[in-house]
NUNUBA-221132 format. One record per residue (C-alpha): residue number from 1; z, x, y. Coordinates in pm, whole numbers, plus 50000, padded with zeros to 5 digits. Layout:
N
+-----+-------+-------+-------+
| num |    c3 |    c1 |    c2 |
+-----+-------+-------+-------+
| NUM |     Z |     X |     Y |
...
+-----+-------+-------+-------+
***
This chain:
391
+-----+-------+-------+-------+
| num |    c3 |    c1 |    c2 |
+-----+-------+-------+-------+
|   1 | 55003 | 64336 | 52227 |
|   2 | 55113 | 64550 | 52558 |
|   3 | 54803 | 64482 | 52712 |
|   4 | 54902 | 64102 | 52694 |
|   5 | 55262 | 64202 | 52766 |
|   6 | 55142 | 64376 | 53098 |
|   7 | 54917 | 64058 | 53163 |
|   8 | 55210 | 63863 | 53192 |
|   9 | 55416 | 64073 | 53382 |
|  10 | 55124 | 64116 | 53663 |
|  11 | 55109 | 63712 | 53665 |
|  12 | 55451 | 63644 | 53701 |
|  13 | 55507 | 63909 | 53951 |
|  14 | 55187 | 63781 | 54142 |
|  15 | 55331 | 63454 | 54166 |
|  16 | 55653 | 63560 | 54267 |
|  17 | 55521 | 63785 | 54568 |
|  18 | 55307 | 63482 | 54669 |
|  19 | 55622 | 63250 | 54646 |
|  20 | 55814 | 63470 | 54842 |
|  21 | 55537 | 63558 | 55091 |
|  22 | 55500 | 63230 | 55135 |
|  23 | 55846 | 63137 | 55257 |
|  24 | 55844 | 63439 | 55458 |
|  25 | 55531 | 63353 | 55676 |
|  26 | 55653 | 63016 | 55708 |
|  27 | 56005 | 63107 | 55839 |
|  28 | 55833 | 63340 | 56048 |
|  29 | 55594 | 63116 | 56195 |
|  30 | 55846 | 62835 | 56268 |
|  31 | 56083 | 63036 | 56394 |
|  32 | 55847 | 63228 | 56602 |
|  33 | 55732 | 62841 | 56756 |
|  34 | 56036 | 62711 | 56767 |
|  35 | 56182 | 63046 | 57021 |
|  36 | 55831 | 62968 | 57249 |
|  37 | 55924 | 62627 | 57230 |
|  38 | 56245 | 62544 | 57348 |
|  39 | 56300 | 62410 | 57720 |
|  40 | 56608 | 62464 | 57888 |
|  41 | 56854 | 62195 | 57837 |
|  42 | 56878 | 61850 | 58019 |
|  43 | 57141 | 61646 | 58024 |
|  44 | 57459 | 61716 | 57762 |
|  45 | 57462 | 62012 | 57470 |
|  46 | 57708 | 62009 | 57173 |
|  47 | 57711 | 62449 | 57231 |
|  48 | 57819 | 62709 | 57466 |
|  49 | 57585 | 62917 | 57644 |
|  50 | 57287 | 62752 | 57571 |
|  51 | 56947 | 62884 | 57591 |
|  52 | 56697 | 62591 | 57528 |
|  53 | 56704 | 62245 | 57340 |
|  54 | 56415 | 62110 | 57160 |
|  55 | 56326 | 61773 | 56984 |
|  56 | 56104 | 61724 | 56664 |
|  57 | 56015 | 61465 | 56446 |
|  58 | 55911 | 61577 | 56039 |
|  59 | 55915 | 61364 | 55760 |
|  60 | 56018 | 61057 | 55917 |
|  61 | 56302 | 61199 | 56077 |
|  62 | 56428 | 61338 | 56417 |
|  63 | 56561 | 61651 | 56472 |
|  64 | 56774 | 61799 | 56809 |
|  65 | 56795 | 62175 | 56790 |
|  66 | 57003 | 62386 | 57037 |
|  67 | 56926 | 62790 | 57074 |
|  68 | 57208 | 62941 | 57219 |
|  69 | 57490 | 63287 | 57183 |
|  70 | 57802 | 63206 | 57060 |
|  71 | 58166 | 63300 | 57138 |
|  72 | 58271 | 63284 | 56764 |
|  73 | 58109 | 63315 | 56430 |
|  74 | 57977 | 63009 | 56340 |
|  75 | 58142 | 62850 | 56009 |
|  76 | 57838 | 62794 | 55818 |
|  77 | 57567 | 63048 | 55935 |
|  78 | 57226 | 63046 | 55759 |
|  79 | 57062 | 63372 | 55694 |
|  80 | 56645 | 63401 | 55594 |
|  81 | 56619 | 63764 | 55478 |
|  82 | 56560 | 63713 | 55109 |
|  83 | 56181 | 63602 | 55135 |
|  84 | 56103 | 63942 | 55308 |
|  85 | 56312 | 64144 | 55111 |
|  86 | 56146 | 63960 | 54813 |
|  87 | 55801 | 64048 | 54895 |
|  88 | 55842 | 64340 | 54976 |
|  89 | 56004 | 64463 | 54642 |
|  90 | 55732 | 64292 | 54454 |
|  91 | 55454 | 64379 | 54656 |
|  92 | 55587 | 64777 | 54586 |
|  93 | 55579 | 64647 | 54196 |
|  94 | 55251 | 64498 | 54191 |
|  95 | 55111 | 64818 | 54392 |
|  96 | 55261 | 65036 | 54100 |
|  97 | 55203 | 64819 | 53857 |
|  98 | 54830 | 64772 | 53930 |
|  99 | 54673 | 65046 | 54176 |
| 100 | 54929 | 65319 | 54077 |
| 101 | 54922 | 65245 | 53693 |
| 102 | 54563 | 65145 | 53678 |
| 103 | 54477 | 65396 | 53909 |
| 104 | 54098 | 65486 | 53699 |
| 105 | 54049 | 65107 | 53687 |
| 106 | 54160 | 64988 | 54034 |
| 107 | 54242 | 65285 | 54313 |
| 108 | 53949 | 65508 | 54200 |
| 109 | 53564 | 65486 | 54239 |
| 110 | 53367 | 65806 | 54166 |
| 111 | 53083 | 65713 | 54321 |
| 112 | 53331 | 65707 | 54677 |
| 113 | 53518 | 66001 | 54586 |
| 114 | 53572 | 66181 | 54258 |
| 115 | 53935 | 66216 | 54251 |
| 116 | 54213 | 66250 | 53985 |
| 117 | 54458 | 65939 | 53928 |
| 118 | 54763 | 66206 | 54043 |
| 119 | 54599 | 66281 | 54364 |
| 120 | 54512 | 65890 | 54394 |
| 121 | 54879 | 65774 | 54350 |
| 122 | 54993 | 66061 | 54566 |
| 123 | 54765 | 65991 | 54857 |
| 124 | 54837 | 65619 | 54848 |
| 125 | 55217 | 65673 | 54856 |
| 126 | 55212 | 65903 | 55144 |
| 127 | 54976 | 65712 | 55385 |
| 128 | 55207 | 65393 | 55331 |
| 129 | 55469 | 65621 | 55406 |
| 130 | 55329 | 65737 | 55717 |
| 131 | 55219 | 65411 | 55831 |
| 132 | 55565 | 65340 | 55878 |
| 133 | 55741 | 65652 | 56013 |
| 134 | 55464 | 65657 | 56288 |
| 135 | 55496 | 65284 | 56362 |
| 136 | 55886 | 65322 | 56352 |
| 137 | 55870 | 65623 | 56592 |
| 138 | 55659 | 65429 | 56815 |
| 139 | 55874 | 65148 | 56854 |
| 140 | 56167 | 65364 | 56931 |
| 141 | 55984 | 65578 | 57210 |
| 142 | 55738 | 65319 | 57374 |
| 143 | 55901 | 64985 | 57497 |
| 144 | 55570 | 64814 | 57599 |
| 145 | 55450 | 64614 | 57310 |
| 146 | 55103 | 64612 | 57435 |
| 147 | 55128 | 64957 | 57431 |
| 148 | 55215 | 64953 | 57104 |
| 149 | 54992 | 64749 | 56994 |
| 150 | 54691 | 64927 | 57129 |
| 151 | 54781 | 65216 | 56942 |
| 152 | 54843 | 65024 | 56618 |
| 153 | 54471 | 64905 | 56637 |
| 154 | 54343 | 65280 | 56686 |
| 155 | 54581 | 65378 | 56345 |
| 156 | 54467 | 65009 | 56140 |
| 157 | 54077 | 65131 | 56242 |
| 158 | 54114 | 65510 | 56157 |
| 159 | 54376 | 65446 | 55859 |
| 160 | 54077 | 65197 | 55723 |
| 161 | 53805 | 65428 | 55770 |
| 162 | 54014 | 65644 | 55550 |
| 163 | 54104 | 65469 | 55290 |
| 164 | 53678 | 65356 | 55261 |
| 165 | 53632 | 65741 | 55185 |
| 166 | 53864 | 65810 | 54923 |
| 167 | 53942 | 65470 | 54720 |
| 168 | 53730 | 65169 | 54583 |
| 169 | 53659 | 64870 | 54809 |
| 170 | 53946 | 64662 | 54720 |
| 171 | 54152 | 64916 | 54709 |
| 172 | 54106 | 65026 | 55021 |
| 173 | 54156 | 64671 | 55191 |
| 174 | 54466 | 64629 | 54946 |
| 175 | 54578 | 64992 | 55074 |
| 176 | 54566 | 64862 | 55495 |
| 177 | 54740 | 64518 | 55419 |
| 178 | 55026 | 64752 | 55204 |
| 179 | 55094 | 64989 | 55491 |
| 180 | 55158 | 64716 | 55754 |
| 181 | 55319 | 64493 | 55497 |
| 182 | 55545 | 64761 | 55431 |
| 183 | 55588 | 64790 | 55844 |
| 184 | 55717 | 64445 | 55781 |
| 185 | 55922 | 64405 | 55505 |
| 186 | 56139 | 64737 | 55643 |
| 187 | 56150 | 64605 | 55997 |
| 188 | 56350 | 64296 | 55886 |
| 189 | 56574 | 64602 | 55585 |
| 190 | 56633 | 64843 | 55875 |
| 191 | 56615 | 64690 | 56152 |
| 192 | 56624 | 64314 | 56191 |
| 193 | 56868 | 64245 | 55931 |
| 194 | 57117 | 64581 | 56029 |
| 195 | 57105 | 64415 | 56386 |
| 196 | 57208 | 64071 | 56304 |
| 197 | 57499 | 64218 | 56097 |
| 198 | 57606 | 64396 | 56418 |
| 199 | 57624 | 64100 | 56587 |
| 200 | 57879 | 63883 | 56367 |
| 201 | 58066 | 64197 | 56352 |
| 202 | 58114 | 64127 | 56693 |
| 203 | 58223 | 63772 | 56644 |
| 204 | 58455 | 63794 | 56361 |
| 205 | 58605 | 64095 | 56575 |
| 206 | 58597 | 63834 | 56872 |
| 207 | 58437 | 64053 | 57080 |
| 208 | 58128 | 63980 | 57325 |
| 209 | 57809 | 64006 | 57193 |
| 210 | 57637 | 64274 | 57251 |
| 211 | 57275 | 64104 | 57369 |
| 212 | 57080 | 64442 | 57294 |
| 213 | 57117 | 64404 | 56972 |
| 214 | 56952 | 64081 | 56961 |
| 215 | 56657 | 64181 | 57154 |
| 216 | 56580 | 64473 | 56933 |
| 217 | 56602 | 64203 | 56633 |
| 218 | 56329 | 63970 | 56801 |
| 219 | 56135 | 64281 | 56944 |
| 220 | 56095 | 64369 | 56568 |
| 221 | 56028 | 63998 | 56454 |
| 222 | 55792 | 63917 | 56708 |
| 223 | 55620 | 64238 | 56604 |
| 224 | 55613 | 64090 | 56209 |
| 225 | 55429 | 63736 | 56357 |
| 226 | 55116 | 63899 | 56500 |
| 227 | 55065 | 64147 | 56100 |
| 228 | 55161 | 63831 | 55981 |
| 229 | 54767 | 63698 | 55911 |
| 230 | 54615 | 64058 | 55890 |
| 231 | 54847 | 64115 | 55625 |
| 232 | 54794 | 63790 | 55450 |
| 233 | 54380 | 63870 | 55489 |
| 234 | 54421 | 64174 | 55301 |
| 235 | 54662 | 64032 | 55014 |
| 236 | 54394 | 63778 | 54925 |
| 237 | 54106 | 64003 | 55004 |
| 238 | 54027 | 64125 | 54635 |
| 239 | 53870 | 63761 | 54621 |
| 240 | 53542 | 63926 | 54913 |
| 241 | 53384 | 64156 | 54778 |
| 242 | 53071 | 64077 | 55067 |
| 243 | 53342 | 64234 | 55291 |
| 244 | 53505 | 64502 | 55083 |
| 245 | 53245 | 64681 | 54934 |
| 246 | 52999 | 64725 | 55287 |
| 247 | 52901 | 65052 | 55354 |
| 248 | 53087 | 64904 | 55766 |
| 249 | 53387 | 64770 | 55547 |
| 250 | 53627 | 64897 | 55703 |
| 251 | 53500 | 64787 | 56074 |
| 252 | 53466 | 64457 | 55902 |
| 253 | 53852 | 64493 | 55799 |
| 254 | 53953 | 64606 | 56150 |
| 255 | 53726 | 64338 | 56319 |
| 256 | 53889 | 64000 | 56122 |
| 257 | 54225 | 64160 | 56160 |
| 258 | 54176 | 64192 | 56541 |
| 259 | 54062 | 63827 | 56525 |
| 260 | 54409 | 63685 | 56316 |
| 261 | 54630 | 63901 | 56617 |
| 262 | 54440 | 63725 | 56839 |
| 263 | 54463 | 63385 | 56675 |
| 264 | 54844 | 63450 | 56709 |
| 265 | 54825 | 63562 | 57070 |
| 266 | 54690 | 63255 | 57182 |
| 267 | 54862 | 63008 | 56985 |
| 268 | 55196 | 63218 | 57101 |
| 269 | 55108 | 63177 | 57410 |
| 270 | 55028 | 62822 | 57419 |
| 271 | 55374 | 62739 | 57286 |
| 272 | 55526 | 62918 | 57529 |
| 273 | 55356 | 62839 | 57869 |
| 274 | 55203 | 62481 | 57734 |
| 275 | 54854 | 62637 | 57848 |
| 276 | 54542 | 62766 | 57652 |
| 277 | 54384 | 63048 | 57742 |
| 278 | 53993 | 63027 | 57654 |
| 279 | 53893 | 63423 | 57687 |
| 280 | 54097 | 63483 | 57414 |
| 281 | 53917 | 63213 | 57148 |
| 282 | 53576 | 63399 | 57286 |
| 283 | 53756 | 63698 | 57196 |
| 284 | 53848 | 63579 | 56835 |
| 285 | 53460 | 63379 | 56809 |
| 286 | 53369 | 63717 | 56882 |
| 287 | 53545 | 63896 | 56613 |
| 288 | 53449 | 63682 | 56346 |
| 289 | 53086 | 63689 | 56458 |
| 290 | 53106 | 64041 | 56482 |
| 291 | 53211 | 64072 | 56114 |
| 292 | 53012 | 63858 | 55971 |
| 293 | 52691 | 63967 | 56158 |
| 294 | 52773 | 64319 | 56000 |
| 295 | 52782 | 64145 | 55645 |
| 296 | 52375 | 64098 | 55688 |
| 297 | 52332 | 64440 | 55789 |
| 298 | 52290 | 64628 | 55445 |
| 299 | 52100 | 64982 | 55331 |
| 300 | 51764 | 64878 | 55166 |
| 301 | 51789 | 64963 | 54811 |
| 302 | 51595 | 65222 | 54617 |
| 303 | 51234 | 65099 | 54537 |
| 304 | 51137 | 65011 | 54179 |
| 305 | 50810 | 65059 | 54048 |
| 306 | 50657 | 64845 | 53829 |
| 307 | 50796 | 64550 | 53571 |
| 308 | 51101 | 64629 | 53409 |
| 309 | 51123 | 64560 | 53028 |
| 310 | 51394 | 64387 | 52855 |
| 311 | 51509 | 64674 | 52642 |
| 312 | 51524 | 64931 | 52984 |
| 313 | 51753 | 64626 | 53148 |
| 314 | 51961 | 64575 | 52852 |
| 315 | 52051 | 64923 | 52812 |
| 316 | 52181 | 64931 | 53179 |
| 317 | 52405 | 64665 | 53061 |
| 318 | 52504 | 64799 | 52737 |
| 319 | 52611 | 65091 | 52923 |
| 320 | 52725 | 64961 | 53213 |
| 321 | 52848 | 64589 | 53183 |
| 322 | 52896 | 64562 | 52789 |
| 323 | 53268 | 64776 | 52776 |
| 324 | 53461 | 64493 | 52975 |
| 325 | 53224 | 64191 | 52913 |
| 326 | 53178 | 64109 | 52548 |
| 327 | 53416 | 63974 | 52275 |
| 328 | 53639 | 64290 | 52237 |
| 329 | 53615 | 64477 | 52494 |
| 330 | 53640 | 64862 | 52497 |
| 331 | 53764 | 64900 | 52808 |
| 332 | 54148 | 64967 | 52774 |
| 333 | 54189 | 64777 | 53091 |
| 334 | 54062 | 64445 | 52905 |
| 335 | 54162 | 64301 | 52637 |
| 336 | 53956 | 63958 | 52669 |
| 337 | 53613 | 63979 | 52899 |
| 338 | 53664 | 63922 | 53264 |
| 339 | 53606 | 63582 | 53401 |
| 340 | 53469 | 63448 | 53051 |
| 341 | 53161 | 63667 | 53083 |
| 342 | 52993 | 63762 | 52776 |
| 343 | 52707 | 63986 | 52849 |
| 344 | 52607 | 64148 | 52487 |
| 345 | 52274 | 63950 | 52482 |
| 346 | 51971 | 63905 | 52721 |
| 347 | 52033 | 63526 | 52653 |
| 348 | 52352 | 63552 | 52816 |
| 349 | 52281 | 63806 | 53127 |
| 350 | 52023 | 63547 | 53178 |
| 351 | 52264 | 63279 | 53195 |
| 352 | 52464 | 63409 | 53479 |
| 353 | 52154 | 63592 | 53628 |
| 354 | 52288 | 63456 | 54005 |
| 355 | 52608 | 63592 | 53967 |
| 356 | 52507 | 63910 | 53790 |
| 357 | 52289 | 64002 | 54067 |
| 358 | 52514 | 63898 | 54320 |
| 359 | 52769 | 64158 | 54172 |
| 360 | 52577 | 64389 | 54076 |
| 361 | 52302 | 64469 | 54343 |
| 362 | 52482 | 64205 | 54683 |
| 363 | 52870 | 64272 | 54674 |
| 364 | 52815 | 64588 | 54439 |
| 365 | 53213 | 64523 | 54313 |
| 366 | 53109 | 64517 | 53966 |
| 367 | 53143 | 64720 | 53752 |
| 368 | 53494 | 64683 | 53840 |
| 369 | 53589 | 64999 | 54075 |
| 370 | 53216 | 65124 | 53960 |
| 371 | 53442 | 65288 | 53619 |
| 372 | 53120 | 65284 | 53417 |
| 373 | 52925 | 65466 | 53672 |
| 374 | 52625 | 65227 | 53767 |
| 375 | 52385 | 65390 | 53973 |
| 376 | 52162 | 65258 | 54227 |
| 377 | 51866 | 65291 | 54071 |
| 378 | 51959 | 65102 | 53724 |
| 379 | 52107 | 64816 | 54008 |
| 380 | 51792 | 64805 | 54115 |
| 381 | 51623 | 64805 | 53786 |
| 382 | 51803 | 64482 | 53663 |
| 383 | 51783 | 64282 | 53972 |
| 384 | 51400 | 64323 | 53900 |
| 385 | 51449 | 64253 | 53542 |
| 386 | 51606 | 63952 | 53598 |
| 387 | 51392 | 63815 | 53904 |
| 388 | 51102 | 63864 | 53680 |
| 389 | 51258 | 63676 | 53415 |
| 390 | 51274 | 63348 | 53618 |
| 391 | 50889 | 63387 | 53698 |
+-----+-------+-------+-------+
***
């Protein structure tokens, strides 16, 4: 009964991060386009001190939009902090909830490193921590973004080389989208949000505004648009297990995360200057292709001699798969089998034989975090098995 109980807590939670992740990349991306977007003004504005004016059309409607500082606090001032504060929270609860908790499930594979769930938790909660003190300090001590983000890359590369050494796969990705989600959601807590309060201080004290303040806010927000799709990679990235579990994963990780920055380079700078710069789609083309040229690139796997029998294979997966795959699993992670997949009978390995060999001996992500210890050789063993079987 709490095992269901959790279920439903992790799907409702999920959902709720995604909702709110959702709303957050959106207001970020529009807003991010609209501030590249806007021309200065032609012809008569409804505000004072006006920065730019733009025109859009949407659902069958037009739309006139003025950016501009005002001399008074607006009467009716929208604010979008929630979605960010929203993920953020949630993402912390689902981390917790699934990595932290399930730490022998999820965080841990022996076969990487043979660590205890305390160390696990501990070492995952400090290195998001440090992720953002170091980015924070950085921002307060270096002014040049490109600066900034040159050392952000170095940190992302070494930070995912790392985590590839101490947790599972997916944790690891998981772990590199966390720390510069977390880079996120606290730049708009502590230092996008703090800033725009400043500023209608200074209104509803009718004093001039203070334009520092508002360039440390867009500094930060600007900053949030280009981890915006590394970030959103990595949430989704428990779904590529090709990627995660590579013996290069983390230079995969680094290489399609250097690829979304640039995607949001050049599509940030062709809002801005109306112009597209082509180096930088060879630069992305050659990101992509970089990744998934390492995907092919995979240690041979340890030779097998001879046939393998049906009882030798089954007892790999009686050992192996049959503790989270059958129809009560013993797994206290499970309390239904993953997926549907019933594995208790040579019938049914045989049924799935694509996917099983995919899993087991391609993407090597299951057994799920490797808890049941698969070696090599027995992946080996029942990929031959189960090629034979189709002879």
């Amino acid at each position: 009964m709490m095992a269901v109980f959790q279920d439903w807590i992790a799907i409702l939670l999920r959902w709720l991060h995604l909702m709110a992740g959702i709303a957050w990349v959106g207001t970020s991306f529009y807003f991010n386009w609209f501030d590249l977007s806007v021309r200065p003004p032609k012809g008569k504005v409804l505000k004072e001190n006006i920065r730019g004016t733009l025109d859009e059309i949407h659902g069958g409607s037009f739309y006139y939009h003025e950016q501009y500082w005002p001399n008074a606090h607006p009467e009716r001032l929208l604010v979008h902090a929630w979605p960010a504060k929203t993920t953020l929270v949630t993402g912390v609860l689902l981390l917790a909830g699934i990595y932290w908790y399930g730490a022998r499930t999820y965080l841990i594979d022996p076969s990487v490193a043979d660590i205890g769930p305390t160390a696990a938790v501990g070492i995952s909660i400090a290195s998001i921590l440090a992720c953002w003190f170091f980015y924070n300090e950085l921002c307060f001590f270096i002014e040049d973004n490109r600066v900034i983000t040159a050392v952000m890359a170095v940190f992302v590369g070494i930070a995912a080389y790392g985590y590839q050494h101490v947790f599972s796969g997916r944790a690891a990705y998981i772990h590199v989208g966390a720390m510069l989600g977390t880079c996120m959601g606290l730049n708009v807590w502590t230092s996008i949000v703090p800033h725009h309060i400043a500023m209608r201080k200074q209104l509803n004290a009718g004093q001039p505004l203070d334009l520092r303040h508002g360039e440390q806010a867009k500094r930060r927000s600007q900053h949030n648009n280009y981890f915006t799709l590394p970030v959103t990679f990595a949430m989704i990235s428990n779904h590529f297990a090709l990627a995660y579990n590579h013996h290069r994963a983390w230079l995969i990780l680094w290489l399609l995360m250097a690829g979304g920055v640039t995607i949001r380079h050049y599509l940030n700078i062709s809002f801005k200057h109306d112009r597209k710069e082509k180096s930088l789609l060879v630069a992305v083309a050659a990101a992509f292709g970089g990744a998934i040229g390492l995907s092919f690139v995979r240690p041979a796997p340890p030779p097998v001699v001879g046939p393998v029998d049906t009882a030798t294979a089954m007892a790999i997966v009686q050992k192996r798969c049959v503790p989270c795959h059958s129809q009560k699993p013993t797994h206290p992670s499970f309390v239904a089998p993953p997926s549907g997949f019933l594995l208790e009978t040579p019938e049914q390995v045989l049924a799935k034989a694509e996917k099983v060999v995919q899993r087991t001996s391609v993407t090597r992500d299951m057994p799920l975090g490797n808890a049941t210890a698969m070696t090599d050789e027995e992946r080996a063993q029942l990929k031959v098995w189960i090629e034979g079987q189709g002879k």
